[in-house]
LUMLUM-104340 format. One record per residue: residue in one letter; x, y, z of N, C-alpha, C in turn. Coordinates in steps of 0.02 Angstrom, whole numbers, padded with zeros to 5 digits, always signed. Example, Ala and Ser with C-alpha at 12.3 -4.5 7.8 and 13.67 -1.06 7.14 Angstrom:
! residues 2
A+00660-00284+00390+00615-00225+00390+00660-00165+00390/S+00642-00112+00354+00684-00053+00357+00645+00002+00394/
//
This chain:
! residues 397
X+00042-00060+00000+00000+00000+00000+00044+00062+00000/X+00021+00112-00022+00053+00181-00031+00042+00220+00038/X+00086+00246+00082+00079+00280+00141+00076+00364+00108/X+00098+00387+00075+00115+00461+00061+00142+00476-00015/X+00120+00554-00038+00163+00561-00098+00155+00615-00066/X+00223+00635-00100+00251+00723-00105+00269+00758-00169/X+00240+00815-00194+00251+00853-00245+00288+00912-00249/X+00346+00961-00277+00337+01018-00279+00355+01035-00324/X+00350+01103-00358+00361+01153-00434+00336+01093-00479/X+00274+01068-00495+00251+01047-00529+00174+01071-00560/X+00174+01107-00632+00130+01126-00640+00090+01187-00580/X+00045+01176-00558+00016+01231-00524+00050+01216-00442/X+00074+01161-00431+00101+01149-00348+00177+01196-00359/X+00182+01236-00309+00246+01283-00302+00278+01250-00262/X+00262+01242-00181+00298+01235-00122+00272+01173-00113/X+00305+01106-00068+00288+01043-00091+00236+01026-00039/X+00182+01008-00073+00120+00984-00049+00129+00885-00029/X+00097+00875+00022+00085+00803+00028-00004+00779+00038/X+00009+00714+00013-00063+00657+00013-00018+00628+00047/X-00045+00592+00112-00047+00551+00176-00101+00493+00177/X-00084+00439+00164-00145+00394+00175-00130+00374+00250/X-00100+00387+00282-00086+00350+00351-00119+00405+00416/X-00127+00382+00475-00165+00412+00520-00139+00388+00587/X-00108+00401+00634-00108+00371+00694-00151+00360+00734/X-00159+00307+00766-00208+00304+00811-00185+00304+00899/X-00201+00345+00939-00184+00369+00998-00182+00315+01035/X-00233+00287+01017-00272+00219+01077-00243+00177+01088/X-00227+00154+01023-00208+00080+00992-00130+00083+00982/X-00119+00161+00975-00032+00170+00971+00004+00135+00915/X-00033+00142+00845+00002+00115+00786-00028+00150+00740/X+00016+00152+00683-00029+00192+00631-00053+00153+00575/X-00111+00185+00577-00169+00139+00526-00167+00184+00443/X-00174+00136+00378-00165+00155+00312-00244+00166+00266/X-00225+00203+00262-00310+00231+00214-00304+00210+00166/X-00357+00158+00141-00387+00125+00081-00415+00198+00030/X-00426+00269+00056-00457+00302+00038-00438+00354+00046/X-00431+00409-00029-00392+00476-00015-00456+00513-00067/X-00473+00566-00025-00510+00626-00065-00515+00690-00080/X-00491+00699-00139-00462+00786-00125-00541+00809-00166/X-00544+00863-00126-00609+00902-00146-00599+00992-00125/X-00602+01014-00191-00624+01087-00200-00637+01120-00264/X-00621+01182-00240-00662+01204-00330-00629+01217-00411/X-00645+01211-00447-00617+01202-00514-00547+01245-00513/X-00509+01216-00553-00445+01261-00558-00401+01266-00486/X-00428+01225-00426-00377+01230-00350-00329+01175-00368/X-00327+01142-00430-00257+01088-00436-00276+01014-00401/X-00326+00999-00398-00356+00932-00395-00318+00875-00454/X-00327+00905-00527-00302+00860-00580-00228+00864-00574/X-00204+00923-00559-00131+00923-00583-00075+00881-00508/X-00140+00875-00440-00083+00819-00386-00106+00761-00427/X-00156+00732-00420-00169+00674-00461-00130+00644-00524/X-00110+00702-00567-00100+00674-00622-00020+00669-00583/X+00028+00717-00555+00080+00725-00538+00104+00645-00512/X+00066+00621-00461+00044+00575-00415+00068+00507-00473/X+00022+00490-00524+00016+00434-00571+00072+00440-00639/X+00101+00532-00646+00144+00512-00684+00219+00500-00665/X+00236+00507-00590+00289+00491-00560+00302+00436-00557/X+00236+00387-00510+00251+00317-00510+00256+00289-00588/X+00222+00308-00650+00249+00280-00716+00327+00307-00749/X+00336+00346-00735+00404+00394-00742+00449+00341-00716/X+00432+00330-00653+00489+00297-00590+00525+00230-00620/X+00470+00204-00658+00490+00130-00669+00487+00110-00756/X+00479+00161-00805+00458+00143-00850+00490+00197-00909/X+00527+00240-00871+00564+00295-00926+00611+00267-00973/X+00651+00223-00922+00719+00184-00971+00691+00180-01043/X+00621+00124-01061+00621+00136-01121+00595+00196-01161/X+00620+00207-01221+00614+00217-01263+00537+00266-01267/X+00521+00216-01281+00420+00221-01301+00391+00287-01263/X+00440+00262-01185+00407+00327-01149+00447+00382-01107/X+00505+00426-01161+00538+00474-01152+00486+00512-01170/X+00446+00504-01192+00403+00581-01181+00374+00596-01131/X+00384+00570-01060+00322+00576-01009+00370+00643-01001/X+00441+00646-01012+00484+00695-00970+00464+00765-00988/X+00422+00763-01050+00401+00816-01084+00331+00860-01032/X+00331+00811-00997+00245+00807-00952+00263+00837-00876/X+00340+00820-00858+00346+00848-00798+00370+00944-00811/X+00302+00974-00793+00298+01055-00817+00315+01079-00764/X+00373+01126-00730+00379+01167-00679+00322+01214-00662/X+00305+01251-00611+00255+01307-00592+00273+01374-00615/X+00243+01418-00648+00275+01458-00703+00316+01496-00692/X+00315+01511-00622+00361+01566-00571+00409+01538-00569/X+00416+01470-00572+00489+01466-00530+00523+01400-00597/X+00526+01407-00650+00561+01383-00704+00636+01363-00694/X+00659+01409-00673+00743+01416-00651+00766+01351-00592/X+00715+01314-00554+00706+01260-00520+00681+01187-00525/X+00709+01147-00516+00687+01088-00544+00607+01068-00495/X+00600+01019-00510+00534+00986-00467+00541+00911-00445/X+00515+00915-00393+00552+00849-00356+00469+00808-00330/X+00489+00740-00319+00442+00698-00312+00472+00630-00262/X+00420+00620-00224+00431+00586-00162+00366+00534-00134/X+00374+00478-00153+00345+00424-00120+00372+00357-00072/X+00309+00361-00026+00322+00299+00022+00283+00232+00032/X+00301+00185+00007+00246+00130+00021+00263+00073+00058/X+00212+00038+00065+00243-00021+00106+00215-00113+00054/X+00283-00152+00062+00256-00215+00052+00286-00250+00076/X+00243-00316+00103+00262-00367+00151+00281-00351+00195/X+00264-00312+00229+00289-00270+00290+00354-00229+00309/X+00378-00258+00249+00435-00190+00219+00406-00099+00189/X+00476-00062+00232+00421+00002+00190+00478+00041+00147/X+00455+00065+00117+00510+00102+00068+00509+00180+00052/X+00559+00200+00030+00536+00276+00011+00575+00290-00059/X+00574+00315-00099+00608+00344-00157+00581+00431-00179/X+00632+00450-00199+00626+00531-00222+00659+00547-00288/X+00640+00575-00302+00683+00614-00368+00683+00695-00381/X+00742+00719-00405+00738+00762-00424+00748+00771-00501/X+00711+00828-00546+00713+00848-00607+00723+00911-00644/X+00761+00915-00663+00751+00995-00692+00791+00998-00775/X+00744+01013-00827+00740+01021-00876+00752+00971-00914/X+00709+00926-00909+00734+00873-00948+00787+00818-00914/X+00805+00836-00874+00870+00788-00845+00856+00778-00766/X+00879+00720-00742+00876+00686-00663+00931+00712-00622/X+00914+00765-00590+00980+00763-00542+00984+00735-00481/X+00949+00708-00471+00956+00691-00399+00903+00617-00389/X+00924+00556-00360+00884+00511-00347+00914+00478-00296/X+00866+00446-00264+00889+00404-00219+00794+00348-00185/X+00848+00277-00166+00794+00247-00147+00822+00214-00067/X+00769+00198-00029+00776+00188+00030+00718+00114+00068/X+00748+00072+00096+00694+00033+00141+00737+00018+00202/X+00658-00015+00223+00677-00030+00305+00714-00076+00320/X+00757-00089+00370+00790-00133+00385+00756-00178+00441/X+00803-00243+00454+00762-00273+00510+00749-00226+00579/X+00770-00156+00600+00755-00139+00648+00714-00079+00635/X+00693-00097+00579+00627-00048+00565+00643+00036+00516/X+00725+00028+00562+00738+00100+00526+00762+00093+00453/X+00770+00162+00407+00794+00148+00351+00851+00169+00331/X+00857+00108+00269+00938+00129+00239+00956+00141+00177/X+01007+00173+00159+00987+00186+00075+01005+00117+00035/X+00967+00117-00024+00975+00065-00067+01031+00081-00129/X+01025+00138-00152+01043+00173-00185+01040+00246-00194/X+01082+00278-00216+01107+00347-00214+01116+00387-00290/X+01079+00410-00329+01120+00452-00395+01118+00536-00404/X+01173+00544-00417+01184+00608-00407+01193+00624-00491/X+01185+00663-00536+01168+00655-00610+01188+00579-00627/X+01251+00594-00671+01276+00512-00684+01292+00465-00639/X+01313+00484-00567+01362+00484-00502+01306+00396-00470/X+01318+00350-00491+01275+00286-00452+01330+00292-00400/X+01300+00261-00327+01326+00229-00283+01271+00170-00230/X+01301+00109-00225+01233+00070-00204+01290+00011-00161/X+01275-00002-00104+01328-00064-00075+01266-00148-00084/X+01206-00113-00106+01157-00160-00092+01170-00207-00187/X+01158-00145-00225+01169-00184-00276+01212-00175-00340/X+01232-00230-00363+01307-00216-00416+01299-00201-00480/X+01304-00156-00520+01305-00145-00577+01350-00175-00624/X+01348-00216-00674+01412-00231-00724+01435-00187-00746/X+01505-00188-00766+01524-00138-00814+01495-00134-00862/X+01478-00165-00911+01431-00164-00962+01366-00130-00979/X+01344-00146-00913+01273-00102-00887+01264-00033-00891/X+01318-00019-00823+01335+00045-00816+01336+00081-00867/X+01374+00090-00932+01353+00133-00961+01295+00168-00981/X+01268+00105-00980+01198+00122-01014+01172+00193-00949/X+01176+00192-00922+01170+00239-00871+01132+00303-00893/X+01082+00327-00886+01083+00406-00929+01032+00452-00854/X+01060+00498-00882+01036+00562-00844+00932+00582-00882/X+00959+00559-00930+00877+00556-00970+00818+00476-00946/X+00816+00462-00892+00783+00393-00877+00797+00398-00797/X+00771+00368-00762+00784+00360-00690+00825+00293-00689/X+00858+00295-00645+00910+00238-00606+00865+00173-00606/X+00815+00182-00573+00755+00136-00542+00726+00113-00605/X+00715+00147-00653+00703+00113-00717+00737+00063-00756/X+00805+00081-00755+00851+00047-00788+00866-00021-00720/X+00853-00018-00679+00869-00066-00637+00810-00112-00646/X+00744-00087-00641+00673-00138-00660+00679-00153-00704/X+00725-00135-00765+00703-00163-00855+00759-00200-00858/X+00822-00199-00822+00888-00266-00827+00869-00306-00774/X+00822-00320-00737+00822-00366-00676+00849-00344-00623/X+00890-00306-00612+00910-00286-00554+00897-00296-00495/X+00825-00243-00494+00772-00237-00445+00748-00318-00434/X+00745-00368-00467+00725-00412-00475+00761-00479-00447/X+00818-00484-00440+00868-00491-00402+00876-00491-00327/X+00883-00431-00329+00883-00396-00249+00833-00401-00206/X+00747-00372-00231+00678-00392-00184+00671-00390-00242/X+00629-00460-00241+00581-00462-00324+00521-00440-00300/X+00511-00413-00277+00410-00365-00237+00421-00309-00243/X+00485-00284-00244+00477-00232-00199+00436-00163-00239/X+00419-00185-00296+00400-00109-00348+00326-00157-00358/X+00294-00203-00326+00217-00226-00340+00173-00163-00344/X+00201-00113-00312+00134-00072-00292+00144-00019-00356/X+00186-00025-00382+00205+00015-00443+00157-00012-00516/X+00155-00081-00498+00142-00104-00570+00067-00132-00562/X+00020-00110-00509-00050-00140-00504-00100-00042-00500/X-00076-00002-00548-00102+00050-00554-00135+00065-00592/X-00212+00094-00599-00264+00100-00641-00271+00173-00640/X-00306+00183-00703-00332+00260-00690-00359+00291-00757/X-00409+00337-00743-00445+00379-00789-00420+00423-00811/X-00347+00444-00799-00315+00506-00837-00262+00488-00872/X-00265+00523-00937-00234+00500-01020-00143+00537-00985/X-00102+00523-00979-00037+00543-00989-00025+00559-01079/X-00004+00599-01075+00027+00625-01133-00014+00670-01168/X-00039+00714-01162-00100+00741-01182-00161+00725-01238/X-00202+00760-01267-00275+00747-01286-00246+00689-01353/X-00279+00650-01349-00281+00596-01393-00340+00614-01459/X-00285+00606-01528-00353+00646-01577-00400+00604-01607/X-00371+00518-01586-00424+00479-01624-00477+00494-01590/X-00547+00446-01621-00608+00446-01595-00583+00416-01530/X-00632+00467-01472-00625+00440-01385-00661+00372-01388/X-00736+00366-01411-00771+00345-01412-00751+00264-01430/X-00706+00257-01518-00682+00197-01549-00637+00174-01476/X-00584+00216-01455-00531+00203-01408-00565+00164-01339/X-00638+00188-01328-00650+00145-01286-00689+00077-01301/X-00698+00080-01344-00722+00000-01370-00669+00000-01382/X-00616-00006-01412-00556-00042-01408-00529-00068-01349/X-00545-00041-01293-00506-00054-01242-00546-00085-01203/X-00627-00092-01200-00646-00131-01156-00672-00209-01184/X-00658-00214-01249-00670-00258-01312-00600-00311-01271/X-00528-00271-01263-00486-00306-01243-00485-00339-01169/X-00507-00299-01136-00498-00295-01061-00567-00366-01055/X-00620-00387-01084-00670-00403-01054-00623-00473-01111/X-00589-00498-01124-00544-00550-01141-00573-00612-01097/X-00560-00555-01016-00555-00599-00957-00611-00618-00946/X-00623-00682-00926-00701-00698-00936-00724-00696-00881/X-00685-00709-00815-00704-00685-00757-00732-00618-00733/X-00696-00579-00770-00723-00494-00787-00780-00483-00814/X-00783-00506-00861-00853-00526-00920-00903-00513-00851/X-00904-00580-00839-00951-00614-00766-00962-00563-00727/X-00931-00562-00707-00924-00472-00660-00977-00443-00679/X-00951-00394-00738-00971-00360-00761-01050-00345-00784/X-01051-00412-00805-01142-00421-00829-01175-00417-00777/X-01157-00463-00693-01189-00454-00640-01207-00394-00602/X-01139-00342-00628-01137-00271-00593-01168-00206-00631/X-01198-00238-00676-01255-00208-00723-01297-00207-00727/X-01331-00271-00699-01384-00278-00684-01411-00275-00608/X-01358-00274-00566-01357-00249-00507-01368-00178-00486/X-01344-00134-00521-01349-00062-00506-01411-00012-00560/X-01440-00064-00574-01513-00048-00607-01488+00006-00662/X-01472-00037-00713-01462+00009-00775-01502-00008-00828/X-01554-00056-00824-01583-00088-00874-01547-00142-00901/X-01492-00166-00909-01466-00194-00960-01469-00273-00925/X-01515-00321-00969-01492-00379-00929-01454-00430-00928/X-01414-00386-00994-01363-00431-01020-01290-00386-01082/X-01225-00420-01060-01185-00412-01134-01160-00453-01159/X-01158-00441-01244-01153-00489-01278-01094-00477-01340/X-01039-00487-01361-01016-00461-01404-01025-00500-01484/X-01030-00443-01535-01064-00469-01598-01017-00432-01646/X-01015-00479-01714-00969-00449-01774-01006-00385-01818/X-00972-00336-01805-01004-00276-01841-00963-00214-01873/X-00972-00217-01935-00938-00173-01983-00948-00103-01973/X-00856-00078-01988-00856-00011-01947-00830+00043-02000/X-00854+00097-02004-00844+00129-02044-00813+00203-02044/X-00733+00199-02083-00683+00260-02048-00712+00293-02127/X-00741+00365-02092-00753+00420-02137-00712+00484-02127/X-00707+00528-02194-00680+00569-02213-00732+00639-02192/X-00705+00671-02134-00734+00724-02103-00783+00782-02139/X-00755+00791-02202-00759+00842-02231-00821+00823-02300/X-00809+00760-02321-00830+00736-02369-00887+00678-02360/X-00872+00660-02306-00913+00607-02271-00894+00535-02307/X-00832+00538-02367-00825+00473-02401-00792+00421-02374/X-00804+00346-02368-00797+00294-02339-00709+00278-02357/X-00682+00278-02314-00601+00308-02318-00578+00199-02286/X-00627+00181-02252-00596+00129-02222-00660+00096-02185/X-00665+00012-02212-00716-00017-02162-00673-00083-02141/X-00713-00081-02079-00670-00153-02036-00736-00200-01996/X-00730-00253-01991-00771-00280-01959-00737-00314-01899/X-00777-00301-01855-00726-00308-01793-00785-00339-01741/X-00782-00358-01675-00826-00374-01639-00839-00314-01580/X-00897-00288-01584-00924-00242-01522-00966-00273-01477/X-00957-00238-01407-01009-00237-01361-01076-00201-01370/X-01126-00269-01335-01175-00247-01348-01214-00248-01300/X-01268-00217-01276-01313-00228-01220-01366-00249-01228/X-01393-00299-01174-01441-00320-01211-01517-00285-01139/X-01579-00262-01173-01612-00234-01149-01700-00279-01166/X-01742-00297-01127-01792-00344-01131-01866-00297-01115/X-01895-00281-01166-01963-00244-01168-02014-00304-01196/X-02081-00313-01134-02133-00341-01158-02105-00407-01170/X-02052-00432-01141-02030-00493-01142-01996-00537-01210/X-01963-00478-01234-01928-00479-01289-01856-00440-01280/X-01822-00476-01318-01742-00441-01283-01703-00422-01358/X-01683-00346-01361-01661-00306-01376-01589-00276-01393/X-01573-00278-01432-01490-00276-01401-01465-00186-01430/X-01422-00157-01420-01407-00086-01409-01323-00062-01408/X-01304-00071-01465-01229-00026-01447-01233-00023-01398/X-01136-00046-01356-01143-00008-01289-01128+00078-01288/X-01094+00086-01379-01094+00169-01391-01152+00197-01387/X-01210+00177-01391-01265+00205-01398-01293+00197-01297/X-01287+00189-01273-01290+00191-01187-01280+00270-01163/X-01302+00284-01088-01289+00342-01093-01226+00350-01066/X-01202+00434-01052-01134+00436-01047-01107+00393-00988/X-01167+00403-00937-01148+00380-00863-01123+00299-00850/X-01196+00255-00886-01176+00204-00892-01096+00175-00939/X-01084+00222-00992-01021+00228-01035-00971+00228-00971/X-00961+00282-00927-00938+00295-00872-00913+00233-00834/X-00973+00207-00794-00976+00173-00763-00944+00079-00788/X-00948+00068-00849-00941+00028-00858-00847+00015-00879/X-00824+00068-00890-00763+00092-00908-00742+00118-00835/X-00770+00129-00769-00740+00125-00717-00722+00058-00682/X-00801+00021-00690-00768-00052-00644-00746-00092-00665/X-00724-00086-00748-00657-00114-00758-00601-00100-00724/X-00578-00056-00714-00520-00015-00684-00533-00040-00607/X-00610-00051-00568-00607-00062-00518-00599-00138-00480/X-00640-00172-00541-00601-00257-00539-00550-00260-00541/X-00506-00230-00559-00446-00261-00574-00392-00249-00499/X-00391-00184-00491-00371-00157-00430-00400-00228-00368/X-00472-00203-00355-00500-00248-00318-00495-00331-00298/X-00466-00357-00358-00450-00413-00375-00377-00437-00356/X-00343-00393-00364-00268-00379-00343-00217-00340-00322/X-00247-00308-00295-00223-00246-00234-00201-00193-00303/X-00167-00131-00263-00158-00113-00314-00155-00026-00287/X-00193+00019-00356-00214+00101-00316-00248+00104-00381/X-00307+00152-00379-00357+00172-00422-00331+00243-00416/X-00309+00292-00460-00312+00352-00456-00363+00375-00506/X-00416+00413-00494-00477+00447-00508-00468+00509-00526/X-00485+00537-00572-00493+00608-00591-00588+00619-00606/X-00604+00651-00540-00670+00674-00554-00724+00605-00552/X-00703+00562-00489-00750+00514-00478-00836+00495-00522/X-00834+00553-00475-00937+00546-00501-00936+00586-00568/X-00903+00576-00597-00935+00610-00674-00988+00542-00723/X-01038+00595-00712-01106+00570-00762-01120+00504-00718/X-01101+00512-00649-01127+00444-00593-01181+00476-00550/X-01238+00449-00522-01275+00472-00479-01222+00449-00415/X-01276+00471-00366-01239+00490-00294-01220+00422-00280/X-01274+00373-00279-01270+00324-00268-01219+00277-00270/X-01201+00270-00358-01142+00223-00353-01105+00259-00333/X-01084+00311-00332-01018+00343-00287-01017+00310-00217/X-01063+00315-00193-01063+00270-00108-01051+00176-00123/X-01078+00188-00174-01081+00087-00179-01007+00087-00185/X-00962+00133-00230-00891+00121-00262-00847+00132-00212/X-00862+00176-00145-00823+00192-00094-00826+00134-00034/X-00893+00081-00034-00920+00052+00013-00874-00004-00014/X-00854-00027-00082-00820-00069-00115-00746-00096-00079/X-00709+00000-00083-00635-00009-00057-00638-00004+00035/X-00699+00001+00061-00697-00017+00120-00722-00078+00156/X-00752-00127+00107-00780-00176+00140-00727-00228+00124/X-00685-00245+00197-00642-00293+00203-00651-00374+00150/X-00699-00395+00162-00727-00456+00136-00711-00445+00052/X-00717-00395+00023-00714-00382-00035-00658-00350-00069/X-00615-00299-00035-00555-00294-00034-00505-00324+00002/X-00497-00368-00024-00443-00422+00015-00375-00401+00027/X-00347-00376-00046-00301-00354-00047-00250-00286-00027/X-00309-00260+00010-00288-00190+00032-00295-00143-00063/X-00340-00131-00070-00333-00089-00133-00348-00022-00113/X-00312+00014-00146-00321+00102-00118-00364+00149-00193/X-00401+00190-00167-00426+00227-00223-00402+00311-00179/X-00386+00335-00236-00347+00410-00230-00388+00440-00299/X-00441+00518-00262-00507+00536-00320-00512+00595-00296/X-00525+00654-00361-00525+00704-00341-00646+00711-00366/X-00656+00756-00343-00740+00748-00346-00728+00854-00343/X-00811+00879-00361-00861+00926-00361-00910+00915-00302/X-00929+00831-00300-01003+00850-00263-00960+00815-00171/X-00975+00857-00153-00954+00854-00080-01015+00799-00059/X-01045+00786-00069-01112+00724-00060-01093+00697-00005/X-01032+00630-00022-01026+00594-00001-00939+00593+00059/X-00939+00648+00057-00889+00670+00104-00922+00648+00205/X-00976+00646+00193-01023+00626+00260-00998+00537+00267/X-00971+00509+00210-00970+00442+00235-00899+00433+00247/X-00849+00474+00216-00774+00469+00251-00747+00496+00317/X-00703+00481+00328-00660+00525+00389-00624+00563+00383/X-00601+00613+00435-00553+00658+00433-00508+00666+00397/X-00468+00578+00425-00412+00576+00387-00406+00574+00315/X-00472+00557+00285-00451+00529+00220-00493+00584+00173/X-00512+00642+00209-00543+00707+00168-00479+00755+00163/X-00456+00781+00096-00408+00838+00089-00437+00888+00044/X-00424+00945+00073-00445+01010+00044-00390+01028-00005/X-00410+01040-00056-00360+01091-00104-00415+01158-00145/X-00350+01194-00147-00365+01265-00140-00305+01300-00180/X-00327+01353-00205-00260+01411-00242-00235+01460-00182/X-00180+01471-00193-00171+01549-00122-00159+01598-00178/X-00160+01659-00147-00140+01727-00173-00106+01735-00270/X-00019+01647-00228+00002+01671-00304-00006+01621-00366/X-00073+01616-00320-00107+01548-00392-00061+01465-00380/X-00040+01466-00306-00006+01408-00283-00063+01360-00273/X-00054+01304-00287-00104+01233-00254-00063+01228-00197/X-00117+01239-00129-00134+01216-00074-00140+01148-00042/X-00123+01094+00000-00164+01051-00001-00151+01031+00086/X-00222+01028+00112-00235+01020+00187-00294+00954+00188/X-00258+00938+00234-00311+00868+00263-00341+00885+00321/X-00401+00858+00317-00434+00902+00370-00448+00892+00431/X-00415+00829+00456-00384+00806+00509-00322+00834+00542/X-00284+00896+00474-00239+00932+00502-00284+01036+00533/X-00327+01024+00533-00357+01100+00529-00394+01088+00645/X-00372+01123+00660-00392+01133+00720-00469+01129+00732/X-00460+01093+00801-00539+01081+00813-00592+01056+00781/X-00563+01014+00716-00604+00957+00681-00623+00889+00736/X-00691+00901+00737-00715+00836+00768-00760+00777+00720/X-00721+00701+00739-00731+00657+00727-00807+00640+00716/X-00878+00677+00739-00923+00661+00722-00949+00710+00715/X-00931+00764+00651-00943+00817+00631-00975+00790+00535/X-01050+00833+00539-01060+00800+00464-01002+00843+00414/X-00943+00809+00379-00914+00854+00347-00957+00885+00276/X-01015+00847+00233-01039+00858+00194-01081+00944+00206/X-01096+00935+00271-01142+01015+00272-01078+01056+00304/X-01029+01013+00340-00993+01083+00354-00947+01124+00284/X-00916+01094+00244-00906+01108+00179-00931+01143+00150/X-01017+01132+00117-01071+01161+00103-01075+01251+00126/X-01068+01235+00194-01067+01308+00211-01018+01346+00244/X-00955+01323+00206-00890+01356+00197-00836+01337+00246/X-00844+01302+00301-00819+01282+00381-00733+01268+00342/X-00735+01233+00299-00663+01213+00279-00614+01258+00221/X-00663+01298+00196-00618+01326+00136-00653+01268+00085/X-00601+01302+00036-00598+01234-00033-00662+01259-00079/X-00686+01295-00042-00775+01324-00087-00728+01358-00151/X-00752+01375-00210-00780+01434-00255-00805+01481-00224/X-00745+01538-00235-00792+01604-00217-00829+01645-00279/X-00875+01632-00283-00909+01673-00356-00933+01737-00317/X-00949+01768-00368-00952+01826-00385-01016+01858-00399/X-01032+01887-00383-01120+01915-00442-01081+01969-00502/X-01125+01956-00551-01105+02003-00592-01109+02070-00577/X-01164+02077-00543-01174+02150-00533-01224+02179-00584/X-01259+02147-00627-01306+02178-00667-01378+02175-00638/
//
């Protein structure tokens, strides 16, 4: 599980902000890990840009070495003020009761600074490795000469160590929590094919799994969408010419279909033709089986979009009901409707907010004085108790 990330000079974060999934408990005298992180405030307070910061570090961390994906480096954007400074990134997680930490630093294109760290048998930690631009130093693990070169200031250390085995070698776990990550936000910016084709492509692949399939049909007809069934069928597709409307390319391929039963007759329905929500929804609990199924982290951009209130509580009741998350799975989601902020806790509600110089803010509200534990946070929010509101304006006409 993920205990913490840290951000700073990234995009709209200036000064380095942290997400905490962990909480101490006074009583019990140990600290307990949140299945559940929620940042909530108003448009433009930098909700998308920790999130995205958050999901493109851990892919950065382990996956730059190749090739394919030197462009994420293009994605790590400084905060506009402070260009002349790199931006640094900092996570802690734990597996098998080992805990770890790694950081990096970046500035313009290039790594200056990395280093990774876990616990030892006496709990405290030690470094694993050390890089200072080109500069490796590690007593834990050996580089060949051969290797070494390969070395670059353009890729992280930690990358090139997960893609030769290295890491693999030394703790073969130790990056699990790296590689069981889902999420609704596109890295690399706006994608120009059809959104629409892209997601039948992708849930055409993903529903492979037939156990998923199963799932899926049950959790459809479970959350009362009409549909009492899916079915996939061969159907010819047709790539047209924008301007001209002329048939440029046809393919026949197999789509999802839904199947819908009026007057005791059954119906079947593009699942393109569904509405957005159910589109939504069905393209979330993919992402949420899978996590759910095998531990993992869900990072969310904008939870309840085109969801009623409802499944938002069914989807949160999901990563908290032990019996069903076995694996410890974490969901990290930024939201608009403060709704369902009444069913979380302190710890796992965070406020974000802009200050003065257009900096992202970010407070948990377990850190704000005189927050009590059986306080409805949904109405105190509502009527401003925490910040994080939109201050609008009247026009004045």
């Amino acid at each position: 599980m993920f205990l913490k990330f840290k951000l700073s000079n990234f995009v709209s974060v200036l000064e380095e902000q942290e997400v905490s999934f962990t909480t101490y408990s006074y009583s019990k005298d140990i600290k307990h890990i949140n299945n559940i992180a929620c940042l909530v405030g108003a448009n433009g307070s930098g909700k998308t840009n920790l999130l995205r910061g958050f999901l493109l570090f851990l892919v950065f961390s382990v996956k730059s070495y190749l090739p394919e994906n030197r462009h994420l480096f293009n994605l790590i954007v400084p905060h506009f003020t402070t260009t002349n400074k790199p931006s640094t990134f900092f996570v802690e997680w734990e597996y098998e009761k080992r805990r770890y930490t790694y950081e990096v630093s970046i500035f313009k294109q290039t790594i200056l600074y990395e280093r990774l760290k876990g616990t030892s048998d006496k709990n405290s930690y030690k470094t694993i490795f050390v890089r200072n631009k080109n500069s490796f130093r590690s007593s834990d693990i050996k580089i060949s000469k051969q290797d070494k070169v390969r070395l670059t200031d353009k890729a992280t250390v930690l990358s090139f160590l997960y893609e030769y085995g290295y890491i693999k070698s030394y703790e073969p776990n130790m990056l699990q929590p790296f590689e069981n990550i889902l999420s609704n936000i596109v890295l690399g910016g706006v994608n120009l094919e059809n959104p629409e084709m892209l997601f039948l492509n992708d849930i055409r692949e993903r529903l492979k799994d037939m156990d998923l399939y199963k799932a899926l049909k049950h959790e459809l007809e479970a959350v009362d969408t009409g549909i009492k069934d899916i079915v996939f069928q061969r159907t010819m597709f047709q790539k047209l010419n924008n301007s001209t409307h002329e048939i440029l390319e046809e393919k026949e391929m197999d789509a999802l279909y839904s199947v819908h039963t009026a007057n005791g007759v059954n119906y079947r329905l593009p699942i393109l033709c569904e509405s957005d929500g159910t589109k939504n929804y069905v393209g979330l609990f993919i992402r949420l089986y899978g996590v759910l199924r095998k531990g993992g982290i869900l990072i969310a951009d904008e939870l309840e979009k085109s969801l009623h209130i409802d499944l938002v509580e069914r989807i949160l009741n999901l990563f908290m009901n032990p019996v069903i998350n076995k694996n410890n799975a974490q969901i990290i989601f930024s939201t608009h409707n403060p709704w369902f902020l009444q069913y979380l806790t302190k710890s796992q509600i965070f406020i974000v907010e802009k200050d003065n110089d257009s900096s992202t803010e970010v407070t948990r509200l377990d850190d704000i004085e005189g927050i009590r534990n059986d306080e409805n946070f949904f109405i105190k929010y509502v009527n401003g108790a925490y910040d994080g509101k939109p201050k609008i304006k009247d026009w004045g006409m």
